[in-house]
C-alpha positions as CSV (number, residue, x, y, z in Angstrom):
1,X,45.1,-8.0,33.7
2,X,46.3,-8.6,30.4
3,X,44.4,-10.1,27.4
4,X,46.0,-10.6,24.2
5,X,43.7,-11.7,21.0
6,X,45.8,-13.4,18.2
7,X,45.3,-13.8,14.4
8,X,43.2,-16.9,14.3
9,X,41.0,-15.3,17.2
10,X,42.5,-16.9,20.2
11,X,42.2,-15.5,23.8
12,X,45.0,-15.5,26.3
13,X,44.9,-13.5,30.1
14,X,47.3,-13.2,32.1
15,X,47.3,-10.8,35.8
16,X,50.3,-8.9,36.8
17,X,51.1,-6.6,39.9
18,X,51.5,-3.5,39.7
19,X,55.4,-3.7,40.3
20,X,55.8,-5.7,37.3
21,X,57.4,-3.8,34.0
22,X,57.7,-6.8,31.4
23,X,55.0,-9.9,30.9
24,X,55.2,-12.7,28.5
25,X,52.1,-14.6,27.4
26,X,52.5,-17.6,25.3
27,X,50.1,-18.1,22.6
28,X,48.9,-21.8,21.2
29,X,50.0,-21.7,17.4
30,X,47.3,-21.5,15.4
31,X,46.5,-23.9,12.4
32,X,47.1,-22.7,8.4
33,X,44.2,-23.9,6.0
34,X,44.9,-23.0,2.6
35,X,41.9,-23.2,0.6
36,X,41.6,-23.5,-3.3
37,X,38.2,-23.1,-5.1
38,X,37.4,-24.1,-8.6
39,X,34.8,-24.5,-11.4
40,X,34.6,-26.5,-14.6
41,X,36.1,-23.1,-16.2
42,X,38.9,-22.4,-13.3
43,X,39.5,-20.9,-10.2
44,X,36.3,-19.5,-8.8
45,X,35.3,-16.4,-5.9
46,X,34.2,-17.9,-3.3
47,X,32.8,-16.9,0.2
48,X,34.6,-19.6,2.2
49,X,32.8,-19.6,6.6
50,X,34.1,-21.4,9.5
51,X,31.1,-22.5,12.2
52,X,32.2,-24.7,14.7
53,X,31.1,-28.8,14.6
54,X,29.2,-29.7,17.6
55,X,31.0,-29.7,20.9
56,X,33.2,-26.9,19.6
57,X,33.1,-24.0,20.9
58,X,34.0,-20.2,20.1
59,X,36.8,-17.9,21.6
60,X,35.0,-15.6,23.7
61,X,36.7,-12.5,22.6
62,X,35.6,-9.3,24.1
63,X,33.1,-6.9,22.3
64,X,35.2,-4.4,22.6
65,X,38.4,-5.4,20.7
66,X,36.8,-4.9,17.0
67,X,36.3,-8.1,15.8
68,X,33.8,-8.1,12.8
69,X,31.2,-10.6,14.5
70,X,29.0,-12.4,11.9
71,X,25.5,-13.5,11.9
72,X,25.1,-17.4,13.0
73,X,27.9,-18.2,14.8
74,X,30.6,-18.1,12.7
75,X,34.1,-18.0,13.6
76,X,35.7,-16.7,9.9
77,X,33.6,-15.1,6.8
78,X,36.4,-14.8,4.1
79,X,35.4,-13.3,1.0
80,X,38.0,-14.6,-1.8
81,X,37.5,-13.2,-5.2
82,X,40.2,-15.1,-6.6
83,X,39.4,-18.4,-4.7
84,X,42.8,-19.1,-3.2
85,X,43.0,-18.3,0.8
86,X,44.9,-18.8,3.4
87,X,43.2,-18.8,6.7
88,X,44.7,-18.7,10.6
89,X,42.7,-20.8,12.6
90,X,42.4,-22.0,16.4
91,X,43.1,-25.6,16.7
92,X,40.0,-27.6,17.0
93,X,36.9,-29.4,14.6
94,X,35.2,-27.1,12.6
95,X,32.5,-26.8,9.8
96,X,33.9,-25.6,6.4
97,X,31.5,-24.3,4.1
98,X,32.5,-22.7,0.5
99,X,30.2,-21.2,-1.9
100,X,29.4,-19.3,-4.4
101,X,26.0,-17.4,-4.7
102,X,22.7,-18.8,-5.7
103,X,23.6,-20.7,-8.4
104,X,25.9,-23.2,-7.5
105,X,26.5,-26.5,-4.6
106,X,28.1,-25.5,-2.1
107,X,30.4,-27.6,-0.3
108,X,30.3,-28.4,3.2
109,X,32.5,-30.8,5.1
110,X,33.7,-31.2,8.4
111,X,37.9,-30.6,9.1
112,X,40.2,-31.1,12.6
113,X,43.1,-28.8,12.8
114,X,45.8,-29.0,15.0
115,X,47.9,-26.0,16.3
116,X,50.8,-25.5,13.5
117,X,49.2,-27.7,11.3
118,X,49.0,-26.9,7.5
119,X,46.2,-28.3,5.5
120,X,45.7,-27.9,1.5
121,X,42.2,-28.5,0.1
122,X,41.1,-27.6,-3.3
123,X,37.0,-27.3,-3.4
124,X,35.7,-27.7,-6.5
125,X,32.0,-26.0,-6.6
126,X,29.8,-27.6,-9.9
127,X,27.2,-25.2,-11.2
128,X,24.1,-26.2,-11.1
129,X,21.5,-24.0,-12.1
130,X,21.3,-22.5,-15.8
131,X,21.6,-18.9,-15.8
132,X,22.9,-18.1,-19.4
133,X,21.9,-14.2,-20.9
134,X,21.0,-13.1,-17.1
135,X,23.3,-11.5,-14.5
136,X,21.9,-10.1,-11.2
137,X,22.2,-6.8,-9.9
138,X,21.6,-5.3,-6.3
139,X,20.7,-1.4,-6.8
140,X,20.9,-0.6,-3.0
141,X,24.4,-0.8,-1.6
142,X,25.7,1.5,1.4
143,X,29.1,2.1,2.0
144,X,31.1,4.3,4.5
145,X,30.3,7.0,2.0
146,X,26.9,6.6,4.4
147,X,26.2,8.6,7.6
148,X,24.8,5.4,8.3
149,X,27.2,2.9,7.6
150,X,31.0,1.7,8.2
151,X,31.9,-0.8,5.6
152,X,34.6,-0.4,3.3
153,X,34.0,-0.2,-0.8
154,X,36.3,-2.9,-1.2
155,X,34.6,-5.4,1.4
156,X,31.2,-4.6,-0.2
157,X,32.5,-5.7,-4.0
158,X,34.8,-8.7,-2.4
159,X,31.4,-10.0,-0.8
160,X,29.4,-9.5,-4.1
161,X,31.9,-10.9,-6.6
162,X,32.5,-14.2,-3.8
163,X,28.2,-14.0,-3.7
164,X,27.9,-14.3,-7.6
165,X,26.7,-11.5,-7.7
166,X,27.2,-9.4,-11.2
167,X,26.2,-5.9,-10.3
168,X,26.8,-4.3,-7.6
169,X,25.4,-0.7,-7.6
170,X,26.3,1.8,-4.8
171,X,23.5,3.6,-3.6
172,X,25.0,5.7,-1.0
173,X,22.8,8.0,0.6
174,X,23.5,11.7,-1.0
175,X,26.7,11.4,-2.9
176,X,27.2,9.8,-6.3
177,X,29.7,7.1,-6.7
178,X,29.8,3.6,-8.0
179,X,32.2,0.6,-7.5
180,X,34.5,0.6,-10.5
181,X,37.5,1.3,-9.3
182,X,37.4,-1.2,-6.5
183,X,36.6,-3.8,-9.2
184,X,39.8,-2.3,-11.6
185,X,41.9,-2.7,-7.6
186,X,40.9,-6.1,-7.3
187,X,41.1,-6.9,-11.4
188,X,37.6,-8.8,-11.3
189,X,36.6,-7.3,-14.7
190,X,35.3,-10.9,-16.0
191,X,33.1,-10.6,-12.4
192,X,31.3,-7.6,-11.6
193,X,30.8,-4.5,-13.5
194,X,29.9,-1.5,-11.5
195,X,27.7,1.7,-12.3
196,X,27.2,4.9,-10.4
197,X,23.9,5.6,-8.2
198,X,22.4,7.2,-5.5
199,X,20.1,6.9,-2.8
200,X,18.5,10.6,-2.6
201,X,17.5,10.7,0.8
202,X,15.0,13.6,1.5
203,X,15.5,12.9,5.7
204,X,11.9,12.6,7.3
205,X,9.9,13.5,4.7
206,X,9.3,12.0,1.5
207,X,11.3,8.9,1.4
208,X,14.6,7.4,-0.2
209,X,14.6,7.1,-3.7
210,X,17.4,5.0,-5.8
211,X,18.6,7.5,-8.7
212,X,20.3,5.0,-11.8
213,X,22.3,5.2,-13.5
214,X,24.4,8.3,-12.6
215,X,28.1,9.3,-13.6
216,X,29.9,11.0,-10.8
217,X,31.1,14.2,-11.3
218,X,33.9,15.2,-8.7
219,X,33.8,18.6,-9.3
220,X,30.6,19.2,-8.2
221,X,29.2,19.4,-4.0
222,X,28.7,15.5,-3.6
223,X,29.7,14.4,-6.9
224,X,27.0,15.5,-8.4
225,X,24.0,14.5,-6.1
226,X,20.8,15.8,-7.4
227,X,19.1,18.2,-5.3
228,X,15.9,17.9,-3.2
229,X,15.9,21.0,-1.5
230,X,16.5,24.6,-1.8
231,X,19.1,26.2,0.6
232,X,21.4,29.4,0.7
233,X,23.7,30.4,-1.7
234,X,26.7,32.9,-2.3
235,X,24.7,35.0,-5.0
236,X,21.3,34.1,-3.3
237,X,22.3,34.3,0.7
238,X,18.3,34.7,1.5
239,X,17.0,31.6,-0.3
240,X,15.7,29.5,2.8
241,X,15.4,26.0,3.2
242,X,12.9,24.2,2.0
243,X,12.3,20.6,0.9
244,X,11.1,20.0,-3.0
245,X,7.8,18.2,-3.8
246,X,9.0,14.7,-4.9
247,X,7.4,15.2,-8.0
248,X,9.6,18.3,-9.1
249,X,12.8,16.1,-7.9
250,X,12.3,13.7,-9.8
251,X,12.0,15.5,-13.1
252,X,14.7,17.4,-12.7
253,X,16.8,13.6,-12.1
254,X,15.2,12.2,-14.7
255,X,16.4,15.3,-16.8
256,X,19.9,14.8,-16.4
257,X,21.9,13.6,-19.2
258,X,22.2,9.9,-18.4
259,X,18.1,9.8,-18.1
260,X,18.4,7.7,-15.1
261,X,15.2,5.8,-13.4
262,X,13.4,6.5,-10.1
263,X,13.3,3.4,-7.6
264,X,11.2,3.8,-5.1
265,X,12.9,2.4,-1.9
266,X,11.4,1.0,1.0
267,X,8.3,2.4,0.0
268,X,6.1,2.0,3.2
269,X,5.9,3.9,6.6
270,X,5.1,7.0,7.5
271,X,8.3,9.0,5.9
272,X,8.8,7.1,3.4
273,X,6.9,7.6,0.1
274,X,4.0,5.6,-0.2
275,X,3.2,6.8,3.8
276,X,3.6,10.7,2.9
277,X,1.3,10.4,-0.1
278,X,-1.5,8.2,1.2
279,X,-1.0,5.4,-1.5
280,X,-4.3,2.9,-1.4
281,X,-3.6,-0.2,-2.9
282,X,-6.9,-1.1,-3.1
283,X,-6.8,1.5,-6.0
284,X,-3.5,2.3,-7.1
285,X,-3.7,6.0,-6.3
286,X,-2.4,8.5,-3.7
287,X,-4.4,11.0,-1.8
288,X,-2.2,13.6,-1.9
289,X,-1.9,14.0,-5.8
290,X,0.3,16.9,-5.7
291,X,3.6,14.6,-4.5
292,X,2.3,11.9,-6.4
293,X,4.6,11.0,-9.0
294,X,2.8,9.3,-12.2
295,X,6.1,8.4,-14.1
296,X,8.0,6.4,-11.7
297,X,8.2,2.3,-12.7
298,X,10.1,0.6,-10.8
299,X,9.6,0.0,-6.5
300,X,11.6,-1.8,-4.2
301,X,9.2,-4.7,-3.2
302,X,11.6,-6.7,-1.4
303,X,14.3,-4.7,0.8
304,X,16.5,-8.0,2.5
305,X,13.0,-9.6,2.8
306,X,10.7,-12.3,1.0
307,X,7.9,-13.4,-0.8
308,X,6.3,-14.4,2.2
309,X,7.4,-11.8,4.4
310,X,6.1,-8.7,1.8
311,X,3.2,-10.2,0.9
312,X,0.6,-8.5,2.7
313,X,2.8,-5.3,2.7
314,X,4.8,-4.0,-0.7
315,X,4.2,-7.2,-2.6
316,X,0.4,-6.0,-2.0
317,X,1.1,-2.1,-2.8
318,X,3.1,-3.1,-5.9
319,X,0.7,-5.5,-7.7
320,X,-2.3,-2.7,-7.0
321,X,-0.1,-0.2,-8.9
322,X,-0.3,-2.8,-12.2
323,X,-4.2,-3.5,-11.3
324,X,-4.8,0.1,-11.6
325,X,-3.0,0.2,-15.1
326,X,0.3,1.1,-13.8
327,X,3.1,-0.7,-15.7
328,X,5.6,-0.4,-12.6
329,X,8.0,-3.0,-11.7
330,X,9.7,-4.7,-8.9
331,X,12.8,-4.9,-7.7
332,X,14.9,-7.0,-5.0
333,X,17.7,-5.4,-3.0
334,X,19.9,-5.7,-0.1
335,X,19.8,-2.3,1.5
336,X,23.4,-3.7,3.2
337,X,24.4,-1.1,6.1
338,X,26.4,-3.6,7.7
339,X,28.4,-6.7,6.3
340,X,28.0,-8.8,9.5
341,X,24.4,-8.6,9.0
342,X,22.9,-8.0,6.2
343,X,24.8,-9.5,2.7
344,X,25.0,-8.1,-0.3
345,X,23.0,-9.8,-2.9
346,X,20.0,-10.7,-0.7
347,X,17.8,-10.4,-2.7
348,X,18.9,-9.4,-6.2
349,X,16.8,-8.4,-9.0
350,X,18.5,-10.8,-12.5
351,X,17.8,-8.9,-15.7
352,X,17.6,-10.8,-19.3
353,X,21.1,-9.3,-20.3
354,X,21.8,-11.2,-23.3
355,X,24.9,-12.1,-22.2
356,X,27.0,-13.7,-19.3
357,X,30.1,-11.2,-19.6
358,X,29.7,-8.2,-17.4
359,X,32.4,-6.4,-19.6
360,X,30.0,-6.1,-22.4
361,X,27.5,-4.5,-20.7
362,X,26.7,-0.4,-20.2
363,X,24.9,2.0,-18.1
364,X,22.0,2.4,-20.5
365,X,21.4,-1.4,-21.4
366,X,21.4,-2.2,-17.9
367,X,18.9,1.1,-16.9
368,X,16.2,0.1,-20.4
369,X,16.6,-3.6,-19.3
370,X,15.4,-2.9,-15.7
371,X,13.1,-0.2,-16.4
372,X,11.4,-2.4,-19.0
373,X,10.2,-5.2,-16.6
374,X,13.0,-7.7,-18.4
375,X,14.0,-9.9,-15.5
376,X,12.7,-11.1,-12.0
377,X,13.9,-11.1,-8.3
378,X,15.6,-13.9,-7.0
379,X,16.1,-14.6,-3.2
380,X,18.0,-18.1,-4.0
381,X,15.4,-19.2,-6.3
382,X,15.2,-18.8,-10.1
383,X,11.5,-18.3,-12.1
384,X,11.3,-18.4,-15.7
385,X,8.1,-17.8,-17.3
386,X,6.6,-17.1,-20.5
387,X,3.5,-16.7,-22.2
388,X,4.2,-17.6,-25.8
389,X,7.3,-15.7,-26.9
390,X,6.4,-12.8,-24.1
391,X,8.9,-12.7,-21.5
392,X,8.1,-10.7,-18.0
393,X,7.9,-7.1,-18.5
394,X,6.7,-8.0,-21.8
395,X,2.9,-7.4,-23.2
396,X,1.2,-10.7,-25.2
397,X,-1.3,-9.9,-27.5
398,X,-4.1,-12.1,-29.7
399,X,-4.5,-14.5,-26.6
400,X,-8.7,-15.3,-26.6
401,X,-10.3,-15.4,-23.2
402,X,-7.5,-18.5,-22.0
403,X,-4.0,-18.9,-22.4
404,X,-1.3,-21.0,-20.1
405,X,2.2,-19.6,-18.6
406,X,5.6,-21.5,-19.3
407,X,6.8,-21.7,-15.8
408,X,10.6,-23.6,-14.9
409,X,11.4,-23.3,-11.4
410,X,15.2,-23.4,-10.8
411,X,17.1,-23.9,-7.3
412,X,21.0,-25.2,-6.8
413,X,20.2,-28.3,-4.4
414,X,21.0,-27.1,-1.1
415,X,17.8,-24.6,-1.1
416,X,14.7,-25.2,-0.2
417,X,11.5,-25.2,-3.0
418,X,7.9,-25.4,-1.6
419,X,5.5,-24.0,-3.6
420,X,4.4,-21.6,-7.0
421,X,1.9,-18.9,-6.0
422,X,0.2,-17.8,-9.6
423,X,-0.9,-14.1,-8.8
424,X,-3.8,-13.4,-11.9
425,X,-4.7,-9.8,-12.4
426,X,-3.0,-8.9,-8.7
427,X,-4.4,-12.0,-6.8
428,X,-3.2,-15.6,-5.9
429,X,-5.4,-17.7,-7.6
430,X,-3.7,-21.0,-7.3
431,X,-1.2,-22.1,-5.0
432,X,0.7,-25.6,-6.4
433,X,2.8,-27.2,-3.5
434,X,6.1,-28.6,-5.3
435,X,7.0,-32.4,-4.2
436,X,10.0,-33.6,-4.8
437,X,8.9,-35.9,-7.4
438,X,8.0,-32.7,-9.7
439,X,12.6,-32.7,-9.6
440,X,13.9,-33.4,-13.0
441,X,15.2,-36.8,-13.0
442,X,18.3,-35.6,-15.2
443,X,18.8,-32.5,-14.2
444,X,18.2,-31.8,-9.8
445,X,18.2,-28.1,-10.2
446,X,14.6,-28.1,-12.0
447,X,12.6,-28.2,-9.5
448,X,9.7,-27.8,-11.5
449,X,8.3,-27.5,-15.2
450,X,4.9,-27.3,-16.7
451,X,2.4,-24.9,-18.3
452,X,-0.1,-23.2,-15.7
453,X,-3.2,-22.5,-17.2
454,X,-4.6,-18.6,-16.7
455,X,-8.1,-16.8,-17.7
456,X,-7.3,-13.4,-19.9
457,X,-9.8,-10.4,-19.1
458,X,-12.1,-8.9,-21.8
459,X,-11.1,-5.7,-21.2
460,X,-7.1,-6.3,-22.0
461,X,-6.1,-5.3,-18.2
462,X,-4.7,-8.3,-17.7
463,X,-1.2,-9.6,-15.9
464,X,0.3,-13.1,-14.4
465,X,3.1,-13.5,-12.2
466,X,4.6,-15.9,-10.6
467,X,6.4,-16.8,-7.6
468,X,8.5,-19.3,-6.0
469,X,9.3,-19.9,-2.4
470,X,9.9,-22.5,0.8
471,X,10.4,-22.1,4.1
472,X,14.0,-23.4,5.2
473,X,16.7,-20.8,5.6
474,X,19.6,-20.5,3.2
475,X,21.5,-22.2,5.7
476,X,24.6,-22.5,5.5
477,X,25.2,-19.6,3.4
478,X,22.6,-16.9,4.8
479,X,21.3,-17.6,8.4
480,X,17.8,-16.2,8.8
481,X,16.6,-15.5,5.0
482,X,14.6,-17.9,3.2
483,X,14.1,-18.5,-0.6
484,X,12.1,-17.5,-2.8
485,X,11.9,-15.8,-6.6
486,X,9.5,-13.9,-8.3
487,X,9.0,-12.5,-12.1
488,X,7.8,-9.0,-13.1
489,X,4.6,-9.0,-14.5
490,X,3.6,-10.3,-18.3
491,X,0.5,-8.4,-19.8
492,X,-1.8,-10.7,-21.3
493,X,-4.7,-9.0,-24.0
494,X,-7.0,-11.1,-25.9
């Protein structure tokens, strides 16, 4: 039995006896689409997906030929960065839907294709929510460099740069690198700028900690990846193996001479950090104070997960850190192992950048930005808030015992907006269900403005954030995640 797979995914078998030297099988010609995707600017990255239209169905291909098979039923995930594809596909009705991250419409529309047809389109993709002075990064990005994973460098920026996604950080487990030379291959400058990282990866005992920003350094074992145990060398053959107290590794990374930050990855379960120290939140300390770092500021509250999902889990574990006095700050990632399955971007943690070029920017704005609270996470959803002039991260001062938050709420149209929770001092204390008369008449994106007022404690301890969420799935972009965005604390003192 013969079974031949062709470019646009077709299936053909034919059976043969065992006598037989030479077989022919005839394949249907498949269709071309040639897509073109713009903006108001010019040609835009785009991730362009085929899903079949009702009553169409699949090729069955078998699992083993190698096919990358992606999440929801979708026949093609093409990830153009300069928005101009050609695509082989099976004759038939299918679902076209191009996008391009969170903050734009994405166009969806319904094409028939015969076999050896050609078809043009040119998409043309309207932004619609405004993002000036921020750009999103995802600090937790796997790559074949990864016992753990198989995708290539170059599919990981291709998906980020069609995902709008600014900064992509590879955060490969024990071995410095980052993604600029991929971006130079592809020439997507004026998209993505890339900056060296690591995921240090102490196996089975304390965790997996992002290390950012680090510069790789080829002459050294693993470029360069700091070191969290002890282990035999040539002038010291007797040294034994031993793992470091988390505490003393992180010093010693935070030593080095790009004075890189400590994210604190998927903090929770039993080998991973929080577990091994006995973190309470109910007080914001550990009980094993020896391991327990004090310095660290920044925790990975939302690891390809939600507001919803996280928030009797790290949402909870991250805002008793700030109730204890803490000033530590969250951030979104991906964690992407696998392409198919998980997509880069999802979440992404959008830093008040100053600027919308991710040519101008560097290793140590980027780091201060993030460390300093500037920015919020954003799972489709955008949150602005302010208290006065103070922006997230930021400490307001001279406030009485009342003040009121700035909120906007910002989400392109084909996402879902529910509700604000208002977290006071590390508890919800109002949740405001948005309706879709709170949309701004002139401008569909707003999804909600207005000033939420909050009490400010005596003692100066104070914090607000605020979060944004619904309940649909990012369909058709993302199958399976849902929306939401949240902003890093503001400190409020009377």
């Amino acid at each position: 039995r013969l079974v031949a797979v062709a470019e646009a995914a077709q299936v053909t078998a034919t059976v043969v006896d065992a006598a037989t030297s030479t077989a022919t099988i005839a394949m249907p010609a498949p269709a071309r689409l040639h897509v073109r995707v713009f903006d108001n600017v010019g040609p835009l990255p785009a991730r362009i997906q085929l899903l079949p239209a009702p009553g169409q169905e699949l090729p069955n291909i078998p699992g083993n030929y190698g096919e990358k098979r992606y999440a929801g039923n979708r026949l093609r995930v093409v990830f153009s960065v300069d928005g101009d594809e050609t695509i082989a596909v099976p004759a038939g009705t299918w679902e076209l839907v191009v996008s391009h991250g969170f903050e734009y419409a994405v166009d969806r529309r319904t094409i028939t294709l015969t076999a050896g047809q050609n078809l043009d389109l040119v998409v043309d993709l309207p932004v619609e929510v405004d993002s000036s002075g921020l750009q999103c990064g995802d600090f937790h990005i796997h790559t074949s460099r990864s016992n753990d994973s198989g995708d290539d460098g170059l599919l990981k920026v291709e998906s980020a740069i069609a995902d709008g996604l600014e900064l992509p950080v590879r955060s490969d487990h024990e071995y410095v690198a980052d993604f600029s030379a991929e971006i130079a291959e592809l020439g997507a400058q004026q998209w993505a700028a890339g900056f060296g990282s690591i995921e240090m990866s102490s196996f089975e005992t304390w965790g997996h900690m992002g290390v950012f920003p680090l510069t790789p350094d080829p002459s050294k074992v693993n470029a360069g990846a700091p070191k969290w145990q002890t282990f035999p060398t040539a002038d010291r053959p007797d040294e034994p193996f031993a793992t470091l107290s988390p505490v003393t590794v992180f010093d010693a990374a935070r030593a080095r001479p790009e004075a890189p930050v400590i994210i604190i990855n998927h903090p929770r379960g039993s080998t991973n950090y929080f577990g091994y120290v006995g973190y309470d939140a109910a007080t914001g300390m550990a009980t094993d104070a020896a391991d327990w770092d004090t310095k660290f500021t920044l925790v990975e509250v939302f690891n390809d997960s939600s507001w919803q999902s996280n928030k009797n889990g790290t949402v909870r574990d991250w805002l008793g850190l700030v109730r204890a006095g803490r000033k530590v700050f969250a951030v979104g990632s991906s964690d992407s192992h696998g392409i198919t399955s998980s997509p880069v971007g999802y979440p992404r943690t959008c830093l008040y950048l100053g600027t919308d070029d991710p040519r101008q920017l560097t290793a140590n704005l980027v780091r201060d930005t993030l460390a300093a609270g500037h920015g919020s996470v954003s799972g489709g959803i955008y949150v602005t808030a302010t208290v006065g002039s103070g922006f997230p991260g930021d400490t307001v001062t001279g406030l009485g015992m009342s003040t009121h938050v700035d909120v906007v709420v910002q989400a392109a149209t084909w996402i879902d907006v529910d509700a604000i929770d208002v977290v006071v001092d590390g508890e919800i204390v109002d949740t405001i269900p948005i309706l879709p008369g709170d949309t701004d008449p002139t401008n569909p994106a707003v999804r909600w403005r207005g000033q939420i007022p909050v009490d400010v404690r005596a003692d100066g301890s104070g914090f607000v954030v605020i979060a944004a969420y619904g309940d649909a799935p990012l369909e058709p972009v993302h199958p399976g995640r849902t929306p939401f965005g949240v902003t890093n604390p503001i400190f409020l003192k009377p």
